[in-house]
N, C-alpha and C positions, 0 to 999 in steps of 0.2 A: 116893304123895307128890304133893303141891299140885305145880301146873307153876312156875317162878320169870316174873318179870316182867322183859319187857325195858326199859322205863324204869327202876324201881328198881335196878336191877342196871346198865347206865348211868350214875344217880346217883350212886352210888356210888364207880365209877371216877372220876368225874372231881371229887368233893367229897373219898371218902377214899381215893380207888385208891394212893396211895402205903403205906398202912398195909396193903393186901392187901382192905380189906373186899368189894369184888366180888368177887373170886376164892374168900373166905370163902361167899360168899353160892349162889355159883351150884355149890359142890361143889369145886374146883378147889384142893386142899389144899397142893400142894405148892408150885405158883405166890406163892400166898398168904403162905406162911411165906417165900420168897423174897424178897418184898414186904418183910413186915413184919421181914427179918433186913437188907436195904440198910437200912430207916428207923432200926432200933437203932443201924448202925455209924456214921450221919451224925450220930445225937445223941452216942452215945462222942465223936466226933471233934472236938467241938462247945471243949472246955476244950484238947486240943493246940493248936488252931489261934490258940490266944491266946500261944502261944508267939512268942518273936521272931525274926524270919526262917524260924527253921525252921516257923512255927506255918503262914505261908505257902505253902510249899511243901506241908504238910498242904491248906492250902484248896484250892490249884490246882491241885494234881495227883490228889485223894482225894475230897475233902467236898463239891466243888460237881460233880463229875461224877456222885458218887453219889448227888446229890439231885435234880439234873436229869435223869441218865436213868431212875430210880425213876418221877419225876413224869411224864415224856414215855413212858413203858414204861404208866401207869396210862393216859394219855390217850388214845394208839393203840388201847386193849384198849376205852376207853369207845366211840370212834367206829365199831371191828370190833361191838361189841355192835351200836350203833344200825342200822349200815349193812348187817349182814349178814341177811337173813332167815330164811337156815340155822341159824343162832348156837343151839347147843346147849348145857345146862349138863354136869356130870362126869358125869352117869346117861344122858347120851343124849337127853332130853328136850328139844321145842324149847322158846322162851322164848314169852309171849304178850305 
């Protein structure tokens, strides 16, 4: 198997890292689908929160934490890529 790149994979995180696609890329399956199951539930939630008052209490307690720590959970993971030289993908491989 081709070794994965550390820019691309980078990229990734921090362009689609909320949809999982790093985590896609570099082997990391279950992360992944963890990813892309928060992005599902903030688009679900997307028509309650047009409800009134209670639509609110959807945003601020549910929709906007799960979309900002999805996005800030993606961006950590981008800068651990950049930053770490160690950084291996799911097979053990490092990155180049």
């Amino acid at each position: 198997m081709e070794q994965k790149k550390k820019v691309t994979a980078a990229l990734f995180a921090f362009l689609l890292g909320f949809l999982g696609i790093h985590d896609f890329y570099l082997g990391y399956k279950k992360k992944a689908v963890m990813h892309l199951v928060m992005y599902i539930i903030t688009l679900c939630l997307i028509l309650p929160c047009m409800i009134p008052y209670l639509g609110w209490a959807i945003l601020i307690l549910i929709h906007l934490p799960l979309c900002f720590g999805n996005a800030i959970w993606a961006v950590v993971e981008g800068v651990k890529i950049l930053s770490n030289k160690d950084f291996v993908d799911a097979n053990g491989n490092p990155l180049i």
